[in-house]
N, C-alpha and C positions, 0 to 999 in steps of 0.2 A: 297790098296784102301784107300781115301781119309775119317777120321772118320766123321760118321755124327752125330752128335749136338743137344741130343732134347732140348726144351725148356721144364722147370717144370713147372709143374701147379702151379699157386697162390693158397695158401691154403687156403681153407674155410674161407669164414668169417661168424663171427656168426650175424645171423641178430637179436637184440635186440627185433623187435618186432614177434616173432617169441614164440612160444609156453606160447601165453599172460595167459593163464587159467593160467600156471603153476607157473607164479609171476603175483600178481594182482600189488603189491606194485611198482615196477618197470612198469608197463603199465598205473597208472596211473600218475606215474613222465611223461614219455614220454608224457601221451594228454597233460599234463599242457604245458610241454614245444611247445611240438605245436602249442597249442591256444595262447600262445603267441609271437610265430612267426609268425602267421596266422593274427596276428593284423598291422595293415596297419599303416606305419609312417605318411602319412595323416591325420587323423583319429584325432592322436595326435597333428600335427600342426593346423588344425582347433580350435583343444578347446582351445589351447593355444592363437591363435588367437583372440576365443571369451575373455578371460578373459582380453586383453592389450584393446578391444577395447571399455570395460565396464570400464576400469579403466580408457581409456581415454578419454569417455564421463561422465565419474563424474567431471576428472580433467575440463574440458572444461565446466559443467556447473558451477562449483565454480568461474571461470575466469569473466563467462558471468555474473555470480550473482553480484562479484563485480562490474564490470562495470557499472551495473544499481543501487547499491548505491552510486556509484560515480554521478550518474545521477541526481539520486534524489535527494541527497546533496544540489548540485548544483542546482535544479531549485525550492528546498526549500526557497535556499537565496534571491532570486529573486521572490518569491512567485506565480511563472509559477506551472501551474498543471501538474503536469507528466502521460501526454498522453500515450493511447498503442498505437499510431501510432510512437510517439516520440520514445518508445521502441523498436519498428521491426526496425526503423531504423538506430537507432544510438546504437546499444546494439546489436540486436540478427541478424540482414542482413536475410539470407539467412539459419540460423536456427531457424527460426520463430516457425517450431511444439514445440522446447523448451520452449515455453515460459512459463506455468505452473511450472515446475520445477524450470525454472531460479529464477521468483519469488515469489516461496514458497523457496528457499535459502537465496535469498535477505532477505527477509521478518524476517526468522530466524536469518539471521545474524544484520540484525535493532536492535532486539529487544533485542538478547541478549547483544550484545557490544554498543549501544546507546541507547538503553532505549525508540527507537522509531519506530513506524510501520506506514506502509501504509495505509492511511483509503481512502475508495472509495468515491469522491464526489456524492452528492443528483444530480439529476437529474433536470434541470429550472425549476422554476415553473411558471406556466401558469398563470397571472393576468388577463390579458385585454379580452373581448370579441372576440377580433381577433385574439388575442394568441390559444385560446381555439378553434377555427374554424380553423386554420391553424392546429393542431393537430389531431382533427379531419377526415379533410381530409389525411392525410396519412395513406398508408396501413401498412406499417409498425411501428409500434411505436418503440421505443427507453427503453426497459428494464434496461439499464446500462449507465452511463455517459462515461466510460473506461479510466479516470481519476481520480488520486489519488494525496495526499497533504501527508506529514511524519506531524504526530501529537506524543504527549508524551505517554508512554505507563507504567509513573511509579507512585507504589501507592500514594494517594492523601496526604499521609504525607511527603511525599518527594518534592510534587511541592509548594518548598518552595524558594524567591527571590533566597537564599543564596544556593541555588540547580540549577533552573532552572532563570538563570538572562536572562534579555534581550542579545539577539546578540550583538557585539560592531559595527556592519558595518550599516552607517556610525560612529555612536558613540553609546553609552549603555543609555544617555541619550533621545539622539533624539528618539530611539527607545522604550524607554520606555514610552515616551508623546503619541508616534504615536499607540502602542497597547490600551492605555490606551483611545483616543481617538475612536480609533472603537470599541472599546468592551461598550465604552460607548453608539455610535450609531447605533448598531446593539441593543443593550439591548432595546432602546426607542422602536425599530421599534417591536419588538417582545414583550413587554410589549403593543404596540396596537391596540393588533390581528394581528399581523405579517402583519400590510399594515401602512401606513401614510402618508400624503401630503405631499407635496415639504414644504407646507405654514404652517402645523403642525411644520416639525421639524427645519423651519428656526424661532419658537417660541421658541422650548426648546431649540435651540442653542444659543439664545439669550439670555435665563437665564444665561446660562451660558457663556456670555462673551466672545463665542466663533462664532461671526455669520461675523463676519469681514475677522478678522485671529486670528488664532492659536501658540501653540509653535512649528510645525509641519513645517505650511504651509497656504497660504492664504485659507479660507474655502473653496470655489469653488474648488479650485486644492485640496484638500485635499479631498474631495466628490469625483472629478474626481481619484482621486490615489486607493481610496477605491472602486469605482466600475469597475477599470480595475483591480484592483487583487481577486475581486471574494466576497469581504465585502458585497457590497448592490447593489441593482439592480433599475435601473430608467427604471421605464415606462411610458409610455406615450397614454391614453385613452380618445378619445373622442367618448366614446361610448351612452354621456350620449347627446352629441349636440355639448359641449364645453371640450375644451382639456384641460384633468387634468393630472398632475406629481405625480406620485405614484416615493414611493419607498417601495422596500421589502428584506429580509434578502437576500444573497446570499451563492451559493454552501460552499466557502468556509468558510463564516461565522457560516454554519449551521455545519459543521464537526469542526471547529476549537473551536468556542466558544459556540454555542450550546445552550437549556434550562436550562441545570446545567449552564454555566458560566453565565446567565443573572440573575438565582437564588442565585449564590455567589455573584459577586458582590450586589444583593441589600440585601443580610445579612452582607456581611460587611459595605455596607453604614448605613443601620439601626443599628445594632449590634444586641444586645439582649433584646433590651425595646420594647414589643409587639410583639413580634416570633412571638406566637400563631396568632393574626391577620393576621403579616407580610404573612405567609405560607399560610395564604387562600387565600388571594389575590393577592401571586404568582401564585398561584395553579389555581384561574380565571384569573387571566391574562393571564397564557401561555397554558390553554386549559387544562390543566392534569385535567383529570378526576378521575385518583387514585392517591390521596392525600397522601394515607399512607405511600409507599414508597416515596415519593416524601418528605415528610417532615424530615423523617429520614436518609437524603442525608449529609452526612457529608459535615460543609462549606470548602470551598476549595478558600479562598480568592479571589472569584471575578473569578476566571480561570478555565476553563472547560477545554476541553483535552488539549490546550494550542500549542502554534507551537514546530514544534517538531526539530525549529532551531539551530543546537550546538554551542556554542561559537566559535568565530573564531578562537582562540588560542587553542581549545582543541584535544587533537590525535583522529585519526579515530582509534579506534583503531576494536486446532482446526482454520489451516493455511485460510488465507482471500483465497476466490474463486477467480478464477487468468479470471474473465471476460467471457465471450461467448467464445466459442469452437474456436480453434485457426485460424481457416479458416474462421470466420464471418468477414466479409466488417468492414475497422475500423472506428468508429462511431467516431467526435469531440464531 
C-alpha cells in the first residue's frame, strides 16, 4: 500500500500582543507603533501643503510690493498721484483682497531703502457756495481721497541740498527754479488765510518780476502746470453777483509743503532779526493756535516733507492704513 503523507502543523506562533499584563513595557512599544501606523499619509501631505502655500503667498506679496514701488516711482516723476484704482489695476489684477498687505510691504520697503513713504492726500476743499451744496447733497461723502504722493521720511537734519538735491529730469537747475517757484506760491496763498484773488497774486507776482515770465515758464503756463499737478486750485465764484477767481492751496501742496514748509521758508528769508515777532505772525497767519510747539519747530530751510523724488542716477536699491476695506467702490 501506497504510504500516506501527513502534512505538519506550522508551529505556533507566538502573538506579541498576547499576555499584555505580563510586559507592560513591550505593550506600550507596540500602541506607539500603531498610532503611528494608524496616521494617514494624507494628513501629512496636506500640512505639507499648507506650509508651500504660506510660503508662496509671502513670496507672491513681496513680488506684488515691488511692483507698486516701481509704480510709485514712476508716477512721483511725473507728479501723477497714485490712485488705488491705479493699483488694483496695474499691480494687484485679480488679487485685490492683498492689497493691505501689499502695501504695508511697499511701505516698509520705502522707508527703509529710500528714506521715503507714502502719504495720503487731504481730500478738496470745498470753496465756493456751490461747491459746498453739491457736497451736501450726496449721500454718501468721501472719508478718504485713496490717493497717495512718496514725500521724504528722513530726519530734518539730513534734508539738506547736499542730501536731498533737486531731480536732474529735465535738468537739476530747471528743477530747482520750478520747486522754488511753488513753494513760493503756495506760501502766499496760505500766508492769506489759505484763499487769494486771481488780482492779489498777479500783485505779489509782480513784485517779484515774475508776472510776465519766469525761469520756469511763461506765468500763465506755469499757474496752469501747478494746478494740473495738484499745487493750487482755481475757482471760480459768482456767488456774490459777479464772478471772482479764487485760488487756494491744493492736495498736494498741502502733504508736500505744508504749514512747516511755509514757516521755513519765511525763517529763512527773515533769518533771525525779530524771531520772536516773526513766530507770532506765523502762528496768525497760518491759524495755529498752539504756538508753543509751533515755535520750537526746528528750521528746516524753507522745505517741509519735501518730494520724495530720488535722483535719477541713484539705485533703487505704526504702518499708514491701507484705505477703506478692500471691497469699497474705488473713489478718484
Amino acid at each position: 500500500m501506497p504510504l500516506i503523507q501527513r502534512k505538519r502543523r506550522a508551529p505556533a506562533v507566538h502573538d506579541p500582543f498576547e499576555n499584555r499584563s505580563e510586559s507592560p513595557e513591550i505593550d506600550q512599544t507596540h500602541r506607539r507603533q500603531r498610532r503611528r501606523a494608524s496616521e494617514s499619509p494624507e494628513a501629512n501631505g496636506h500640512e505639507e501643503d499648507g506650509n508651500q502655500q504660506n510660503d508662496a503667498s509671502g513670496e507672491n506679496i513681496q513680488q506684488l510690493s515691488k511692483k507698486l514701488i516701481r509704480l510709485a516711482l514712476a508716477c512721483e516723476y511725473s507728479r501723477t498721484p497714485l490712485k488705488r484704482a491705479d493699483i488694483s489695476a496695474k499691480v494687484l489684477g485679480a488679487q485685490s483682497r492683498q492689497f493691505k498687505a501689499v502695501f504695508t510691504e511697499a511701505q516698509r520697503e520705502l522707508r527703509a531703502v529710500f528714506g521715503m513713504e507714502m502719504t495720503e492726500l487731504p481730500l478738496k476743499e470745498k470753496v465756493t457756495l456751490e461747491q459746498r451744496r453739491k457736497v451736501q447733497k450726496q449721500e454718501k461723502q468721501a472719508t478718504s481721497s485713496n490717493a497717495w504722493i512718496l514725500t521724504t521720511c528722513l530726519p530734518a537734519r539730513y534734508r539738506i541740498p547736499e542730501i536731498v538735491s533737486p531731480p536732474r529730469a529735465p535738468t537739476e537747475e530747471h528743477e530747482s527754479n520750478y520747486v522754488g517757484l511753488y513753494t513760493f506760491v503756495v506760501s502766499l496763498i496760505y500766508l492769506s488765510n489759505g484763499t487769494v484773488t486771481e488780482g492779489k497774486l498777479e500783485n505779489f507776482l509782480k513784485k517779484m518780476n515774475a508776472d510776465n515770465s519766469t525761469p520756469v515758464a511763461k506765468t500763465d503756463l506755469l499757474l496752469q502746470k501747478m494746478i494740473k499737478e495738484g499745487y493750487v486750485v482755481k475757482h471760480k465764484d459768482s456767488s456774490a453777483g459777479e464772478e471772482q477767481v479764487l485760488y487756494t492751496v491744493g492736495s498736494r501742496g498741502k502733504a508736500e509743503i505744508g504749514e512747516d514748509g511755509v514757516a521755513g521758508l519765511a525763517r529763512t528769508v527773515y533769518g533771525n532779526a525779530g524771531r520772536e515777532d516773526l513766530e507770532k505772525r506765523l502762528a496768525r497767519s497760518l491759524g495755529l493756535t498752539d504756538r508753543s510747539s509751533f515755535t520750537q519747530a526746528p528750521q528746516q530751510n524753507g522745505v517741509g516733507r519735501g518730494r520724495g523724488r530720488p535722483k535719477q542716477h541713484a539705485d533703487t536699491g505704526a504702518e499708514q492704513e491701507a484705505g477703506d476695506d478692500e471691497n469699497d467702490d474705488e473713489e478718484d
